[in-house]
C-alpha positions in Angstrom: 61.3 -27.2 282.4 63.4 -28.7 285.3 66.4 -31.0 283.5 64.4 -34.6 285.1 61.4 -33.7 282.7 63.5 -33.7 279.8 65.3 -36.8 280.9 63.2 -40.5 280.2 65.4 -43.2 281.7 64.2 -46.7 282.0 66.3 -49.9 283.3 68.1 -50.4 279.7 67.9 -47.0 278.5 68.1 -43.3 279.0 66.5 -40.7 276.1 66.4 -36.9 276.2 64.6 -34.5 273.9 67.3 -31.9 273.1 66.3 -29.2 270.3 67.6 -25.3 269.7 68.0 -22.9 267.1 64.3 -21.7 266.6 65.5 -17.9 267.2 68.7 -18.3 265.1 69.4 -18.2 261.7 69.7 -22.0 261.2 72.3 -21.4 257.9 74.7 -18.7 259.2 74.3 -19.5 263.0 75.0 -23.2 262.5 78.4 -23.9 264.7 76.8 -21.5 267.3 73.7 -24.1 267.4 75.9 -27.0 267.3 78.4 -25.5 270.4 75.2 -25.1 272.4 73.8 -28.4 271.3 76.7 -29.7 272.7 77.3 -28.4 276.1 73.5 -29.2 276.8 74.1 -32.9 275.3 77.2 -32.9 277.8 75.7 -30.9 280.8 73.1 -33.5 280.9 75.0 -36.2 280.4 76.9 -35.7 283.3 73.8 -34.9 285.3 72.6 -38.5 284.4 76.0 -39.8 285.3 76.5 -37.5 288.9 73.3 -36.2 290.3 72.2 -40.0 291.6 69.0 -39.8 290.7 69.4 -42.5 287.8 71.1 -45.8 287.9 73.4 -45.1 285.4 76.6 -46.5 286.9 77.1 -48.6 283.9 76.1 -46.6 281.0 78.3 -45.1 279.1 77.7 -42.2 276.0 78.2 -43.8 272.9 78.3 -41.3 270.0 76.8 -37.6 269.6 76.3 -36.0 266.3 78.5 -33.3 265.2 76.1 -31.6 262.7 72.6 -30.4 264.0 69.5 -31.4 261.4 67.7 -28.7 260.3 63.6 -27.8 260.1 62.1 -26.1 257.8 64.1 -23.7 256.8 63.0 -23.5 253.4 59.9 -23.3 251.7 58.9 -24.1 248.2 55.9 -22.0 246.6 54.5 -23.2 243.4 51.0 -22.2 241.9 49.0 -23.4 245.4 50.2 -23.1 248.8 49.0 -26.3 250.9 47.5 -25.2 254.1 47.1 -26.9 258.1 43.0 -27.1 256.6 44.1 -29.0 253.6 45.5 -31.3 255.6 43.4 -31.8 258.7 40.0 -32.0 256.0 41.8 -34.4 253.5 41.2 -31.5 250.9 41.4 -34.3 247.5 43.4 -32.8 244.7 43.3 -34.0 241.2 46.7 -33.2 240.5 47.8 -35.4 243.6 51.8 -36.7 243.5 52.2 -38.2 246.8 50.1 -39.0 249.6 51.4 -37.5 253.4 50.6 -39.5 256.7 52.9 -37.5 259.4 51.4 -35.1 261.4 51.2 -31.5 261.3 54.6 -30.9 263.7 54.6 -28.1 265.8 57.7 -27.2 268.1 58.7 -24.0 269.8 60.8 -21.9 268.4 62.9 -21.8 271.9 63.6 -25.5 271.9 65.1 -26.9 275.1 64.5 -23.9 277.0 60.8 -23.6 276.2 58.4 -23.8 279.1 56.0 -25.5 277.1 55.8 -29.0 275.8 58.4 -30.0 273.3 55.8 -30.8 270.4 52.4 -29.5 269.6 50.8 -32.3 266.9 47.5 -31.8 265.3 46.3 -34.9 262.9 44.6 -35.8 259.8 41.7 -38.7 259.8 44.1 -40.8 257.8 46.5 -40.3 254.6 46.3 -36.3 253.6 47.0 -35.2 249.2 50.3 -33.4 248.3 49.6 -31.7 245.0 52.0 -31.0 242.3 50.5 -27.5 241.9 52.3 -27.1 245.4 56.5 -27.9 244.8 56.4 -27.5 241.0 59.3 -24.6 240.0 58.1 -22.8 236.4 60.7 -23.8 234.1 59.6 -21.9 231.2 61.7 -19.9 229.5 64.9 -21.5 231.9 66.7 -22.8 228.3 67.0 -19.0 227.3 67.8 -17.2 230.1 71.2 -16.6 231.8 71.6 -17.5 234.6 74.4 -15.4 235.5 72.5 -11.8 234.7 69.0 -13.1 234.5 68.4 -11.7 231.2 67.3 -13.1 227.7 68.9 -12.6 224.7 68.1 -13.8 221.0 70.7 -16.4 220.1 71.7 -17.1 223.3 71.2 -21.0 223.0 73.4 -21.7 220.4 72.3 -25.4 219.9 71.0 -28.4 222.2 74.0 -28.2 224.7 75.7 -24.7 224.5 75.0 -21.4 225.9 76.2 -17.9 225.0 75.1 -15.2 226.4 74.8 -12.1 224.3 74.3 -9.2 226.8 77.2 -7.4 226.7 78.1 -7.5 230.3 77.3 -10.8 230.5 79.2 -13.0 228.0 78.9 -16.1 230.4 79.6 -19.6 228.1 78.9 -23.0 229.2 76.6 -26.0 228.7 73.5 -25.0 228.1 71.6 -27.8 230.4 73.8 -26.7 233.5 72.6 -22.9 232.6 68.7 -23.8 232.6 69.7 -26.2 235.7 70.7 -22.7 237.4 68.5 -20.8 236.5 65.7 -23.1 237.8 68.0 -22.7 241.3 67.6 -19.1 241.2 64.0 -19.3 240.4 63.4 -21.5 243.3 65.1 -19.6 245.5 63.7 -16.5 244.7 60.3 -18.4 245.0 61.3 -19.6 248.9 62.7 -16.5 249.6 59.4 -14.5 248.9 57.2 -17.2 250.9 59.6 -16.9 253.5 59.8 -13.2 254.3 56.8 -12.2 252.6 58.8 -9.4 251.2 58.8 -10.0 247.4 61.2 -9.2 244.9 64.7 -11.4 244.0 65.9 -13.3 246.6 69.7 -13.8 246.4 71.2 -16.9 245.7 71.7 -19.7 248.1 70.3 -20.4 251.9 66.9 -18.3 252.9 66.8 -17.1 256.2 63.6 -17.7 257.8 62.2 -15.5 260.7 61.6 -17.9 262.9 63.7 -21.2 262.2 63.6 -24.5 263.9 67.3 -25.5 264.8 69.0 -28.8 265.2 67.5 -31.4 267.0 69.8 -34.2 268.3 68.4 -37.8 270.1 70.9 -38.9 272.2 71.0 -42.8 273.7 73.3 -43.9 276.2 72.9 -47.1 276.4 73.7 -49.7 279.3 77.2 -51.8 279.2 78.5 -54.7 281.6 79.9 -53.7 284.7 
């Protein structure tokens, strides 16, 4: 797509639609999105400012982000996995938390340097469900296990608000809520990790990589001064 499509300039105003990441791995990659974020941001900016085909003599660049927003680069999995036909059929669920009116957000994966359109939207006849059933993390058992080895030992939960673990190996002591909070963590990241990959099994602790992440996305506005 030639740099004048991605550029909307109006008397007051110029917008541009700058996106990348998709191919990366939006967690470990992230300065490596953000360097390239920039030097597009700034590449068109000057081509606003130099290639006279915009009356920009009087705008100037106000502000540009430094740290790129993510999408969906994790995934929760509870006990039902809402789908794109849940959503465009209104699918009612009994168990229903929230209600969800945005629209079913598709971008490519190549961002700025797609050849396709920037967005691909497909939308519900109105206000879709969002059931527990689908974000919910099982918490049972959380108060007795360890977080730190993952195993369950009688006695472990010494009373409401301290934790000692008895495996051997272990031996990890703190406050029992801030053990079950982790443990809940691990549980949910093991959960995303197993949605994401579709490989099963642990995940480890902290960010998930998914295959095909969307990367930051950054809305620049120059907007017009007095001469």
């Amino acid at each position: 797509m030639e740099p004048g499509e991605r550029v909307k300039c109006s008397p007051a105003r110029c917008d541009w639609w700058i996106e990348f990441g998709g191919e990366r791995d939006t967690v470990h990659d992230n300065d490596r999105i953000r360097d390239e974020l920039w030097s597009v941001i700034y590449g068109i900016w000057d081509y606003i400012k130099n290639s006279g085909k915009f009356d920009a003599d009087t705008m100037t660049l106000e502000w540009v982000g430094s740290l790129p927003g993510k999408r969906e680069y994790r995934r929760l999995l509870g006990d039902y996995v809402l789908t794109q036909h849940d959503v465009l059929a209104q699918t009612p669920f009994e168990d229903r938390i929230a209600f969800g009116g945005w629209s079913i957000d598709l971008h490519p994966p190549q961002g700025m340097y797609a050849k396709e359109d920037g967005a691909k939207q497909r939308f519900a006849d109105g206000i879709y469900h969002l059931p527990y059933r689908s974000i919910y993390i099982p918490a049972l058992g959380t108060s007795q296990e360890c977080h730190a080895c993952h195993t369950i030992t009688e006695g472990s939960r010494e009373s409401q608000s301290r934790f000692v673990c008895k495996n051997p190996a272990c031996g990890w002591i703190g406050n029992a809520d801030v053990n079950a909070a982790r443990t809940q963590l691990y549980r949910y990241n093991s959960a995303a990790g197993r949605a994401v990959t579709g490989r099963g099994g642990p995940a480890p602790l902290g960010p998930v990589k998914r295959q095909a992440p969307h990367g930051g996305t950054t809305r620049t506005t120059p907007q017009r001064v007095a001469a």
